[in-house]
LUMSELUM-669763 format. One record per residue: x, y, z of N, C-alpha, C in turn. Coordinates in steps of 0.02 Angstrom, whole numbers, padded with zeros to 5 digits, always signed. Example, Ala and Ser with C-alpha at 12.3 -4.5 7.8 and 13.67 -1.06 7.14 Angstrom:
REM LUMSELUM-669763
+00660-00284+00390+00615-00225+00390+00660-00165+00390;+00642-00112+00354+00684-00053+00357+00645+00002+00394;
REM end
This chain:
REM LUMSELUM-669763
+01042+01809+03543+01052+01737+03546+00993+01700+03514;+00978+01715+03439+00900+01691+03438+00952+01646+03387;+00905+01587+03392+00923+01533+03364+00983+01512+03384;+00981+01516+03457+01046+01475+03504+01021+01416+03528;+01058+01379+03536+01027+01300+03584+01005+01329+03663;+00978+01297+03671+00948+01277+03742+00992+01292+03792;+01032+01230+03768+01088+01232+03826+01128+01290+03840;+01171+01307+03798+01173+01386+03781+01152+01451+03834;+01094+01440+03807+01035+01495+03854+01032+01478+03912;+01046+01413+03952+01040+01390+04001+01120+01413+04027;+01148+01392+04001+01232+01406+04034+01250+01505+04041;+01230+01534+03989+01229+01599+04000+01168+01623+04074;+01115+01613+04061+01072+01613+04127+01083+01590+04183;+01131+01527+04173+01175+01511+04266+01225+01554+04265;+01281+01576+04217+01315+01645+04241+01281+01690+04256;+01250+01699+04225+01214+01792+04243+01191+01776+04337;+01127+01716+04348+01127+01702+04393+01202+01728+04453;+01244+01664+04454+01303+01648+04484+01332+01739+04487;+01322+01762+04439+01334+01842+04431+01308+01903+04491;+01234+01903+04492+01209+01922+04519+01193+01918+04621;+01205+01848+04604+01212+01801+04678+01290+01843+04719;+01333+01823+04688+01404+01845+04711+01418+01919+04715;+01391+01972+04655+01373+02022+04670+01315+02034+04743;+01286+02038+04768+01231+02028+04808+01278+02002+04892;+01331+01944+04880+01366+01945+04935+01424+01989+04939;+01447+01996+04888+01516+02059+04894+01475+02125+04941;+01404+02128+04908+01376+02202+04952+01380+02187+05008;+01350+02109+05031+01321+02116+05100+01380+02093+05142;+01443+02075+05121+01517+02073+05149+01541+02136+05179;+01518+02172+05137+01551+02254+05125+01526+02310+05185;+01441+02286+05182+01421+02320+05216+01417+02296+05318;+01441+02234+05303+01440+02198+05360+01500+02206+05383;+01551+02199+05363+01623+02241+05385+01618+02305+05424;+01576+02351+05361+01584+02421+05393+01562+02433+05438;+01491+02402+05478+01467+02400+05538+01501+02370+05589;+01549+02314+05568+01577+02273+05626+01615+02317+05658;+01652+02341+05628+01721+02373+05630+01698+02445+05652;+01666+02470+05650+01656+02533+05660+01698+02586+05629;+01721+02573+05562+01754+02625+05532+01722+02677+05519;+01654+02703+05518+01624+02742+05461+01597+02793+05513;+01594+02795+05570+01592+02833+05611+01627+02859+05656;+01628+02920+05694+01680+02919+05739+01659+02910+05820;+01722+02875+05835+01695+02868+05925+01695+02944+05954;+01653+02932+06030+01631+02995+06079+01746+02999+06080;+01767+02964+06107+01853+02985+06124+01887+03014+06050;+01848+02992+06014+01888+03004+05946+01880+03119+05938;+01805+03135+05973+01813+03200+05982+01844+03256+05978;+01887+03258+06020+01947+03305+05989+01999+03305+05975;+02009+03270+05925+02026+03244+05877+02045+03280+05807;+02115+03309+05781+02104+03330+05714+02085+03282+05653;+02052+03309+05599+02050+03257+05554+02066+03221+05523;+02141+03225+05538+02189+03152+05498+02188+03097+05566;+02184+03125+05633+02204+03059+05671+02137+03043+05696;+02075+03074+05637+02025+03036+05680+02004+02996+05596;+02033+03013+05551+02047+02947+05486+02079+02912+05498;+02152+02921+05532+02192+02869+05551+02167+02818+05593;+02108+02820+05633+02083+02783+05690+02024+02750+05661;+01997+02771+05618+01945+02741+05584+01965+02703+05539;+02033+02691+05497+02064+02663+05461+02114+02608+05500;+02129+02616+05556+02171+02574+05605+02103+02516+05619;+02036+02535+05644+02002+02509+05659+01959+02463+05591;+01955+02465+05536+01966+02454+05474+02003+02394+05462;+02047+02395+05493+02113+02357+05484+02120+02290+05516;+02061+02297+05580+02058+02240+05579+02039+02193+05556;+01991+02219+05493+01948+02133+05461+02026+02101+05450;+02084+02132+05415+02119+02105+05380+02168+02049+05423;+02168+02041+05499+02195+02015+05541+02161+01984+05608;+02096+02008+05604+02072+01981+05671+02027+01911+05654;+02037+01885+05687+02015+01806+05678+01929+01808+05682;+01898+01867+05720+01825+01855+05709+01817+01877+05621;+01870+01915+05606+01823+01905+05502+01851+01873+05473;+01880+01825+05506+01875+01736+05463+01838+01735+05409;+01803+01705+05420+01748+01693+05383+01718+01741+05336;+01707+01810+05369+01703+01862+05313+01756+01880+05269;+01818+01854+05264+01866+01865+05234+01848+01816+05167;+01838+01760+05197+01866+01675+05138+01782+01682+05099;+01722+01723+05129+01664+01737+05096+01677+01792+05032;+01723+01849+05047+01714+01897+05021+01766+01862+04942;+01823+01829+04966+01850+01808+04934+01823+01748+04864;+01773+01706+04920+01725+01667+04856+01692+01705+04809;+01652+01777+04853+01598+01802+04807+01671+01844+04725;+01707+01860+04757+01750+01901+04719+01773+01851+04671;+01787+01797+04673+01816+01761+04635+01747+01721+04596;+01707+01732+04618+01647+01696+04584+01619+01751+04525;+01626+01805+04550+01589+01856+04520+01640+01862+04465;+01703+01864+04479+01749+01875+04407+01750+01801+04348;+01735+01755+04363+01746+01680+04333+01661+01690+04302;+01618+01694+04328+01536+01692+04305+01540+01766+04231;+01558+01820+04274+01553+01886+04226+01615+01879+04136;+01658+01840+04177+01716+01815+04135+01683+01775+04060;+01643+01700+04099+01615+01672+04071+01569+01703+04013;+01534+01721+04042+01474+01763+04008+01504+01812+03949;+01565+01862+03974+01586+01901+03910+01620+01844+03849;+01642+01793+03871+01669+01718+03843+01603+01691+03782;+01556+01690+03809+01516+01633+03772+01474+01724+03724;+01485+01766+03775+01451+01810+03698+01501+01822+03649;+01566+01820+03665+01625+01834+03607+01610+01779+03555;+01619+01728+03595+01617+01635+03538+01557+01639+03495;+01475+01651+03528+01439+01625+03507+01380+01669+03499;+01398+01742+03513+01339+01791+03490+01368+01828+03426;+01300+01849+03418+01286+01881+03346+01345+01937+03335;+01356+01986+03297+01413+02033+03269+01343+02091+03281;+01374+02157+03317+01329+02206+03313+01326+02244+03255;+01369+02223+03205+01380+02254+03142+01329+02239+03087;+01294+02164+03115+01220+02145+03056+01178+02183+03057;
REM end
């Protein structure tokens, strides 16, 4: 981008930003789910247990972000960062198509 405007450099640097930010909450959505929920481990009853119905129980339990009213909010978050992260990353492949150099010079 050498001999780009300002502004330019400024609008690519708030995507990358906006990029990085939304990436950064998708993780900490992700990882905050998996603790809520307790999918990723198995319970003391879950024990003897063969290993499909102690996936099935960790995946039932999983299941609730998608319906239980306490991940509200982690739902309509995960959903901003996701939709932010595709519109910012979008952008960015956008303004290098329009207005960067040809790797062919």
């Amino acid at each position: 981008m050498v001999g780009q405007p300002l502004v330019l450099k400024f609008i690519v640097g708030t995507c990358f930003g906006a990029f990085i930010v939304s990436f950064a909450v998708i993780f900490w959505v992700t990882i905050k789910v998996l603790s809520k929920t307790g999918c990723m481990v198995d319970k003391p009853e879950d024990q003897g247990l063969s290993r499909r119905e102690r996936q099935a129980r960790r995946r039932s339990r999983f299941d609730r972000y998608y319906v239980a009213d306490e991940f509200r909010s982690l739902r309509k978050a995960a959903a901003i960062a996701w939709t932010s992260s595709f519109l910012s990353f979008g952008s960015i492949v956008l303004i290098g198509l329009l207005f960067g150099e040809r790797a062919s010079h």
